[in-house]
C-alpha positions in Angstrom: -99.4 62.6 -99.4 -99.8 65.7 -101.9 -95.8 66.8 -101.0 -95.1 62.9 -101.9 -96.7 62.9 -105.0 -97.3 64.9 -108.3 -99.1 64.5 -111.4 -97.2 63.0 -114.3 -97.7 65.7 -116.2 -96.9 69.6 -115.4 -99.2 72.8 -115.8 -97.4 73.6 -119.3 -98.5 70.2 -120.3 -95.0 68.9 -120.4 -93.9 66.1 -118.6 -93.3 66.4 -114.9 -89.8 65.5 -113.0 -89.4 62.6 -111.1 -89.8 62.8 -106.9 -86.7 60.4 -106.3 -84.7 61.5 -103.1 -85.4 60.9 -99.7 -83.4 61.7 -96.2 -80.4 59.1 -97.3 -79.9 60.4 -100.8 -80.3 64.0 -99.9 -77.7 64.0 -97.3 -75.8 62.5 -99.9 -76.5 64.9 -102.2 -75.7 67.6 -100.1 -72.2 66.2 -99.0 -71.8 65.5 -102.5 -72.3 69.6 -103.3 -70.0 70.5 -100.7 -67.4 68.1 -101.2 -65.3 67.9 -104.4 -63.3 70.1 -106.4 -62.8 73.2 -104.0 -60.8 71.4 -101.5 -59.2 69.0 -104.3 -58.1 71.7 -106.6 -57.8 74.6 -104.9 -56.4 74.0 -101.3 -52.6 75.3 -103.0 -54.1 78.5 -104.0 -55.6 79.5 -100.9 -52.0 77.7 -99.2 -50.3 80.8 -101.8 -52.5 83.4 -100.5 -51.5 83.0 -96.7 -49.1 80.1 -96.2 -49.3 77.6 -93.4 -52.7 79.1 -91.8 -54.4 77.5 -94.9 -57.0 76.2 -92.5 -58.5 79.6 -91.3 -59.8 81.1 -94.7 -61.5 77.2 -95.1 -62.6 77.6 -91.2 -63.7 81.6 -91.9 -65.6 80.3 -95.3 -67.3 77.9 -93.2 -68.6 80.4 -90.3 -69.7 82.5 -93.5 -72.0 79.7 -95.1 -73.4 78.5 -91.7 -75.0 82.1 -91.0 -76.3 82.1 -94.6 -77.5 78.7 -94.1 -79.5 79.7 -90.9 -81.0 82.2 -93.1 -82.2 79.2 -95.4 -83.6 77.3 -93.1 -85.8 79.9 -91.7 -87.3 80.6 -95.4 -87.1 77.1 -96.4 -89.1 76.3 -93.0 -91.4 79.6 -93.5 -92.1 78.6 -97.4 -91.9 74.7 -97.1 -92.4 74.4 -101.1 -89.2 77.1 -102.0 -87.9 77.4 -105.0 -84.6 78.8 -103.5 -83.3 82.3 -103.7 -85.3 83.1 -106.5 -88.3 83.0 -104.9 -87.5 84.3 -101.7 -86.2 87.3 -103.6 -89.9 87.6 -105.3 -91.6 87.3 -101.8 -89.6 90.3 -100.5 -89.0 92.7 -103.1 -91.2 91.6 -105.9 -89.5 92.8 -108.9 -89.9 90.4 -111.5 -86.6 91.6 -113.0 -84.8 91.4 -110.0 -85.9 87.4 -109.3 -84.9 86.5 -112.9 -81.5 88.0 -112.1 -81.2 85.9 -109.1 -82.0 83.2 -110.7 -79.7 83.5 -113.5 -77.1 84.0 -111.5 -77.7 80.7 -109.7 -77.4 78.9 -112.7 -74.3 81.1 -113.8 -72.6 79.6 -110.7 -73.2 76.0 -111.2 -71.8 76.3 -114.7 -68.7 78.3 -113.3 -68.3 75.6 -110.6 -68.5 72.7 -113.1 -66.0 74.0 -115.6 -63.6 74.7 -112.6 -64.2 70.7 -111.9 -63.8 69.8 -115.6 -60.0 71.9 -115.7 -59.5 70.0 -112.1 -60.4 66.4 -113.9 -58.0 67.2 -116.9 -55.0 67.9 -114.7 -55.8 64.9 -112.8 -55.9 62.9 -116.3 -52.5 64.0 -117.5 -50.8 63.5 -114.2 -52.8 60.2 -113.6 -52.1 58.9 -117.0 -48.8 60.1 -117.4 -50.1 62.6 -120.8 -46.9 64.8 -120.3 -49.6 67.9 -120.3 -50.1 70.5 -118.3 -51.6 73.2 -119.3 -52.5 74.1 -123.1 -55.4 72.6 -125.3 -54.6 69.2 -124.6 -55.8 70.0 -121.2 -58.8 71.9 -122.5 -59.7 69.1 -125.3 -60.0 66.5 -122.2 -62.4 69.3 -120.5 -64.4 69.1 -123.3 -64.8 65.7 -123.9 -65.4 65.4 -120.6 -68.0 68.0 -120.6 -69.6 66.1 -123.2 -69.8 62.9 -121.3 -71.3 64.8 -117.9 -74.8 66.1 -120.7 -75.0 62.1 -121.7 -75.1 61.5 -118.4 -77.4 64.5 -117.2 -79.8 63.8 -120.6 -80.7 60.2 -118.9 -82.5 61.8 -116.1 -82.3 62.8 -112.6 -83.2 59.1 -111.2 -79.6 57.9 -112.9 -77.9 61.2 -112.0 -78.6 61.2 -108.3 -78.0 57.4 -108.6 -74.3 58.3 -110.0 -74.0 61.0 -107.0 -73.7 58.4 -104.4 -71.0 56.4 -106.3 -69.5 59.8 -106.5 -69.6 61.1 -103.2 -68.4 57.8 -101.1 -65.3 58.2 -103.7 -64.4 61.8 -103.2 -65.2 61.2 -99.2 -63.2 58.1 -99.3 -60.0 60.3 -100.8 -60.5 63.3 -98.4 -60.2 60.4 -96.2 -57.2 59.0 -96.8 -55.7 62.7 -96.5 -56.6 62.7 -93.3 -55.3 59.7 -92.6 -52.2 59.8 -94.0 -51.7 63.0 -92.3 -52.9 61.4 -88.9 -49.9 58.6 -89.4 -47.5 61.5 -90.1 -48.5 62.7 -87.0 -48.4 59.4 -85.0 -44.5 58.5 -86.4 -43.1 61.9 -85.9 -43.3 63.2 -89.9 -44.3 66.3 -91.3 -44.0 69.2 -89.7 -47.2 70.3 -87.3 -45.8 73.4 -86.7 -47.0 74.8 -89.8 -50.3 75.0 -89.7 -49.1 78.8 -87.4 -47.0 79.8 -89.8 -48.1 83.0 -92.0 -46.9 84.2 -94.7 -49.2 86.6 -96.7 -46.7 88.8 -99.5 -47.4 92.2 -99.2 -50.9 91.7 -97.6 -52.0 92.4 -93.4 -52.9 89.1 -92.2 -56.5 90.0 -92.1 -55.9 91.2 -96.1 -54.9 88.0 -97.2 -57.2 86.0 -95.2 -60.0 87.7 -96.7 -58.8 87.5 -100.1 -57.9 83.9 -99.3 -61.7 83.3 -97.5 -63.3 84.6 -101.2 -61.9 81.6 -102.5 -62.2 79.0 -100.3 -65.8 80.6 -100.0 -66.2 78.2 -103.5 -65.2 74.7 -101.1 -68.3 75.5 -99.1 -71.2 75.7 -101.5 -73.5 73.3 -102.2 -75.3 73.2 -98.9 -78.4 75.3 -100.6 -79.1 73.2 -103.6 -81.4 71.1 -100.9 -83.9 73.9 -101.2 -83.4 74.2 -104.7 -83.7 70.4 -105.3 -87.2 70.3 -103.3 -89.5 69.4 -106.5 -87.6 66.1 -106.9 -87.5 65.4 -103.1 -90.1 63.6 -101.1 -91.1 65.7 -97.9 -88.8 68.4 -98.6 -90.0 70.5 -95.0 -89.9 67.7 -92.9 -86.2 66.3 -93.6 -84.6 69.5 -94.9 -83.5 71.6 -91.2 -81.4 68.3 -90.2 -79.9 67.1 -93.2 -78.4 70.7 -94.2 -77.1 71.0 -90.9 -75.4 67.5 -90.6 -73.8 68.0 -94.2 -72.6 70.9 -93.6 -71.0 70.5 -90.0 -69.6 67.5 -91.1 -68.0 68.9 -94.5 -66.6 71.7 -92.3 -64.5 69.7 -90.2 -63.3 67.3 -92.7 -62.4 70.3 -94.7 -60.3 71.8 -91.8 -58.7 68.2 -91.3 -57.5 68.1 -94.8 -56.1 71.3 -95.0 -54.3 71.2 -91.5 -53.0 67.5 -92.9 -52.0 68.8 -96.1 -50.0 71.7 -95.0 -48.1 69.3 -92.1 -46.7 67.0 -95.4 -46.2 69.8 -98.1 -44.7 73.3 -97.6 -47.4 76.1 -98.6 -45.3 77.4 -101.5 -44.6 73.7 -102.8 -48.5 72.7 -102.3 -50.0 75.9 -104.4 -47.8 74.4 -107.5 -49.9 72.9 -109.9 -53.8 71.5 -110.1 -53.3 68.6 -108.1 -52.5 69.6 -104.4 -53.8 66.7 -102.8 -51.8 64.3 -105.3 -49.1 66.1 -103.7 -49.9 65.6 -100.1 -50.3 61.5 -100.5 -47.0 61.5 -102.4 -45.4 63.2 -99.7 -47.0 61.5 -96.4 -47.5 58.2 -97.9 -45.0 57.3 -100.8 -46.4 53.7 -100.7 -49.6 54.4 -101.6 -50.6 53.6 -105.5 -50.8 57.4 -106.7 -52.6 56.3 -109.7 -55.5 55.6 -107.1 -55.8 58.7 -105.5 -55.6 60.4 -108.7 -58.2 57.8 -110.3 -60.2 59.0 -106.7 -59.5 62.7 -107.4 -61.1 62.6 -110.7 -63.9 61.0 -109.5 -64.6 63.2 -106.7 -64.3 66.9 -109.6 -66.8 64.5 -111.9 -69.5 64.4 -109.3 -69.5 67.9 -108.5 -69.5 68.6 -112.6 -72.6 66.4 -112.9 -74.4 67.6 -110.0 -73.8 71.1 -111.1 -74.7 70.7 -115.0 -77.9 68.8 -113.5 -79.2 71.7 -111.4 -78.6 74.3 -114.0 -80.3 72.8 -116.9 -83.4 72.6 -114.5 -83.2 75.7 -113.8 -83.0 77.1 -117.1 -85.5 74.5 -117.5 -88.3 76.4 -115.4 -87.2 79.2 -115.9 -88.3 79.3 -119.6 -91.5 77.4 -118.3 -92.2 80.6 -116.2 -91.7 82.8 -119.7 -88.7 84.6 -118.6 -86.4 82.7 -121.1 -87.4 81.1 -124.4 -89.6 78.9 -124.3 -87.0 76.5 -126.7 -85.4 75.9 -123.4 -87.9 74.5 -121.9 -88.7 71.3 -124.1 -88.7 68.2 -122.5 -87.5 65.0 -123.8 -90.8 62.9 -124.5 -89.0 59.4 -123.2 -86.3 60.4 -120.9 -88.6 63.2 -119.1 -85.2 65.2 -119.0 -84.7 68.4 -120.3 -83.2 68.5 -123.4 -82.5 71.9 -124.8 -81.5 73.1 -121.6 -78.8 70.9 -121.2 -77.6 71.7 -124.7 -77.5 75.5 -123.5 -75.7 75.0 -120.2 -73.4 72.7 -121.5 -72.3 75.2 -124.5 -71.8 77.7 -121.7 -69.2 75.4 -120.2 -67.8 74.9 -123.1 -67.1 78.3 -123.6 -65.6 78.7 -120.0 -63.4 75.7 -120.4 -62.3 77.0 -124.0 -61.5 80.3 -123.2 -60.8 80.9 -119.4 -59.9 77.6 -118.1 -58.0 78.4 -114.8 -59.2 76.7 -112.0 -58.6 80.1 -109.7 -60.3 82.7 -112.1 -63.8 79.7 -112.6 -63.5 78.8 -108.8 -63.4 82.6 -107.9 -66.0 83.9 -110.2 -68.6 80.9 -108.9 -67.9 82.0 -105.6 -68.6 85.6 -106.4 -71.9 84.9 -107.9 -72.8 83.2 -105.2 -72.2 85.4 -102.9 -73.7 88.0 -104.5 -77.2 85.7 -103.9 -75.9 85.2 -100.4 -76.3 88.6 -99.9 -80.0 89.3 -101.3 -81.0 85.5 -99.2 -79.8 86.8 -96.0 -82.0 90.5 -96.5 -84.7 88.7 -97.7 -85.3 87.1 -94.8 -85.2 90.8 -92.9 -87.5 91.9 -95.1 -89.8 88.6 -94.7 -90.3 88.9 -90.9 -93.2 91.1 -91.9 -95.2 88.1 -93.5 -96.8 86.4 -91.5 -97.6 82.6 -92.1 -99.7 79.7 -90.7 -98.0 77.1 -88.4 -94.9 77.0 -87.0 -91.7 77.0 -88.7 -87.7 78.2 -87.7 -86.8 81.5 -87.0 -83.0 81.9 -87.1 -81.5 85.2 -84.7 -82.0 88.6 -86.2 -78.1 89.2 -85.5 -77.0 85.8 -88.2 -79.0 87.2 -91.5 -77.7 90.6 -90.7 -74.0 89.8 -90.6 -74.3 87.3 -93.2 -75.7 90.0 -95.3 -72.8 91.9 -94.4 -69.7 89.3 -94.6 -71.1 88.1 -98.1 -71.9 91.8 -99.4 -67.9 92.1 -98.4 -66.8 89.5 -99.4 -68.4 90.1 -103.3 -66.4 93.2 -103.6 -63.2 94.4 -104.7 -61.8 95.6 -101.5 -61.9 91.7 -100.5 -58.9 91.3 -102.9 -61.1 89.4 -105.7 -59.6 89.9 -109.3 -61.1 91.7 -111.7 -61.4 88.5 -114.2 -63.6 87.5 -111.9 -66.1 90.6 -112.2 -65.6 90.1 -116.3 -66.9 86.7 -116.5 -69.5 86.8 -114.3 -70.4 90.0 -116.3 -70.4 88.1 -119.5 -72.8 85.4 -118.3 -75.0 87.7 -117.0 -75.2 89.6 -120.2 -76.0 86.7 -121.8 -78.9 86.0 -119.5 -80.3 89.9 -119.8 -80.0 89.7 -123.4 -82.3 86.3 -123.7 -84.8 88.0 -121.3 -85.0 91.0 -123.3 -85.5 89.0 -126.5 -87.8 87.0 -124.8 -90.3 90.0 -123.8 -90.2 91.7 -127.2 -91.3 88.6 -129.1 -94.3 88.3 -126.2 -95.1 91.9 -126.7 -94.9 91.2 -130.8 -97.1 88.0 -130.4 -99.5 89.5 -128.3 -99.0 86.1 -125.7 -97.8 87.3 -122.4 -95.7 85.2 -120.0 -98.1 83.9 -117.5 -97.7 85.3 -113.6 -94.4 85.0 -112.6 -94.1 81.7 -109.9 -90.6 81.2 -108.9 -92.0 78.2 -106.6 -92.3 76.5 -110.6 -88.5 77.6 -111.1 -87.3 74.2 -111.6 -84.2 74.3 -108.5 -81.2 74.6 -109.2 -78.0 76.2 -107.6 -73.9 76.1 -107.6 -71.6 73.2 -106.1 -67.8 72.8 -105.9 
């Protein structure tokens, strides 16, 4: 009964969140995360990296996030009321510095991943609409304005967010769907051509060079599958139902990802299908000429929209407690009296997006540098839990292979590095962000130190959860 129910009000006297997802709408949420704009936008770009094989960098991506997602479970198993990354980085290393930085960098990576789904759903509006845009700041105004509609949305509260999530997610499942099926009818009447999915063609690169530098970005198509840890304040029984859920989303996103890409390299040649934002679009066109496109563009959009609002939604919570815990101003941390949403936090996030969208815009570079953020966590999750073996807790709880947290620390640490074949635009925006972050925390301890009024002792457990989607 006390992990079903809280208080109305938190320890900081402002309203508490609202418990509002059981084992139906967090599996939901968690396919939801996964699926969205990595495979709808970005399947041509890892197609451009190494040709027909544009399966294996989605398949390796996968392998990658199930390891780290073994590592989860044990902590979130271990530490049944987690806060995420953040504070399993406190329980091992406790450096209050070093959790905040963690943390920031979670939120960094949902804002990355929701501007990357707001460029996706402007491309998507020209071509579905007929704008005659492409590129330019017709493209970036719809980003915005669209951006603007996903804080409306997130300012009502999680209750009608979630609520929207599983509107979203059986549209964005029903349209990887219909790939597959149209690729499966291909297949049945003797179109396409199967015998692409072998071929390989990766420029100047080894194979094994461009499918890692391919795998970094198809890395961004398989996160998500964490923010169930990070959504466990607003989730009833968060230790009971978590192991199972994560592990059916995930398996199941994995394959359907693999089936798409295998279906959308069969119908459109690799260096025809990294043309453009709108692979998919492509892929119907081509398999199924029939089909109302204006639908599965409609679809698309709506599938890049859910992962925008599910992303904008976890990072203004974060930023949310994380001001709550004293590490950011405490301005950020006001709550809407009515609404019980958090205001000022959503303004924040949402003018970091707009930034992104104004300035950077490409769906590679934002998809990239969200998957190099999180990887960079990946990496720190996966030694925690190492490190972790050493406390020693009461009951019973899952306790992954020693071998799994080791190479994930590995393949994620590689990954997150230069010799993987990431761009460097990539390191500068996720340096910017950062700074940003290090800057508020610095002005945030000098004013405590002026005032005299210290942050209270650091709980990341009251880190209100939040974490990247694609």
């Amino acid at each position: 009964m006390a992990e079903s129910v809280r208080s109305e009000t938190g320890t900081t006297g402002q309203p508490s969140l609202k418990r509002v997802m059981g084992p139906g709408l967090l599996l939901l949420f968690i396919v939801g995360d996964i699926l969205g704009t990595g495979i709808y936008a970005l399947t041509g770009q890892v197609a451009a990296q190494v040709g027909g094989v544009v399966w294996l960098p989605f398949l390796v991506a996968f392998l990658v996030a199930l390891v780290t997602a073994f590592s989860y479970l044990e902590l979130v198993t271990k530490y049944p009321q987690a806060a995420g990354a953040a504070l399993y980085t406190h329980k091992a290393f406790g450096i209050h510095f070093v959790t905040f930085l963690v943390a920031f960098t979670v939120m960094s990576s949902g804002i990355t991943s929701a501007s990357t789904a707001a460029r996706a759903f402007s491309a998507n509006a020209a071509e579905v609409f007929g704008l005659g845009i492409s590129d330019g700041i017709g493209i970036t105004l719809i980003g915005l304005a669209f951006m603007g509609l996903v804080a409306l949305v997130n300012h009502r509260g999680v209750g009608e967010s979630v609520k929207a999530n599983v509107v979203l997610t059986c549209v964005e499942l029903t349209g990887l769907l219909i790939v597959i099926g149209v690729g499966l009818w291909a297949l049945g009447v003797g179109e396409g051509d199967f015998s692409r999915v072998t071929e390989i063609e990766t420029g100047d690169r080894s194979l094994i060079g461009g499918v890692i530098a391919a795998t970094g970005l198809a890395f961004f198509a398989m996160v998500g599958f964490e923010d169930s840890v990070n959504m466990a304040e607003e989730c009833h029984e968060p230790r009971r139902i978590f192991p199972k859920v994560l592990l059916i989303g995930l398996l199941a996103t994995g394959l359907i990802y693999v089936l798409v890409s295998v279906s959308a390299i069969a119908l459109v040649p690799a260096d025809a299908l990294s043309e453009g934002d709108t692979p998919l679009l492509q892929v119907v066109e081509a398999g199924a000429p029939g089909f109302p496109l204006g639908l599965f563009g409609v679809i698309t959009m709506f599938a890049v929209a859910n992962s925008a609002l599910i992303n904008m939604l976890m990072a203004s919570r974060l930023v949310y407690g994380m001001s709550n815990q004293g590490v950011l101003p405490p301005l950020l941390g006001k709550v809407h009296p009515t609404r019980r949403t958090p205001t000022t936090a959503i303004l924040f996030t949402t003018a970091l997006a707009f930034g992104l969208i104004t300035f950077v815009g490409a769906v590679p570079a934002l998809g990239g540098t969200t998957a190099l953020l999180l990887l960079g966590v990946f990496t720190v999750v996966n030694v925690a839990v190492l490190v972790l073996r050493k406390d020693e807790v009461d009951g019973e709880h899952f306790r992954t292979p020693t071998v799994l947290p080791v190479v994930g620390a590995l393949a994620c640490g590689f990954l997150a590095t230069p010799w993987a074949g990431r761009p460097s635009e990539q390191y500068r925006i996720a340096g910017i962000l950062l700074g940003i972050g290090v800057l508020l925390w610095v002005v945030t301890v000098l004013v405590q130190r002026r005032t005299g009024q210290p942050a209270p002792p650091l709980d990341p457990d009251r880190f209100t959860k939040g974490g990247p989607v694609n």
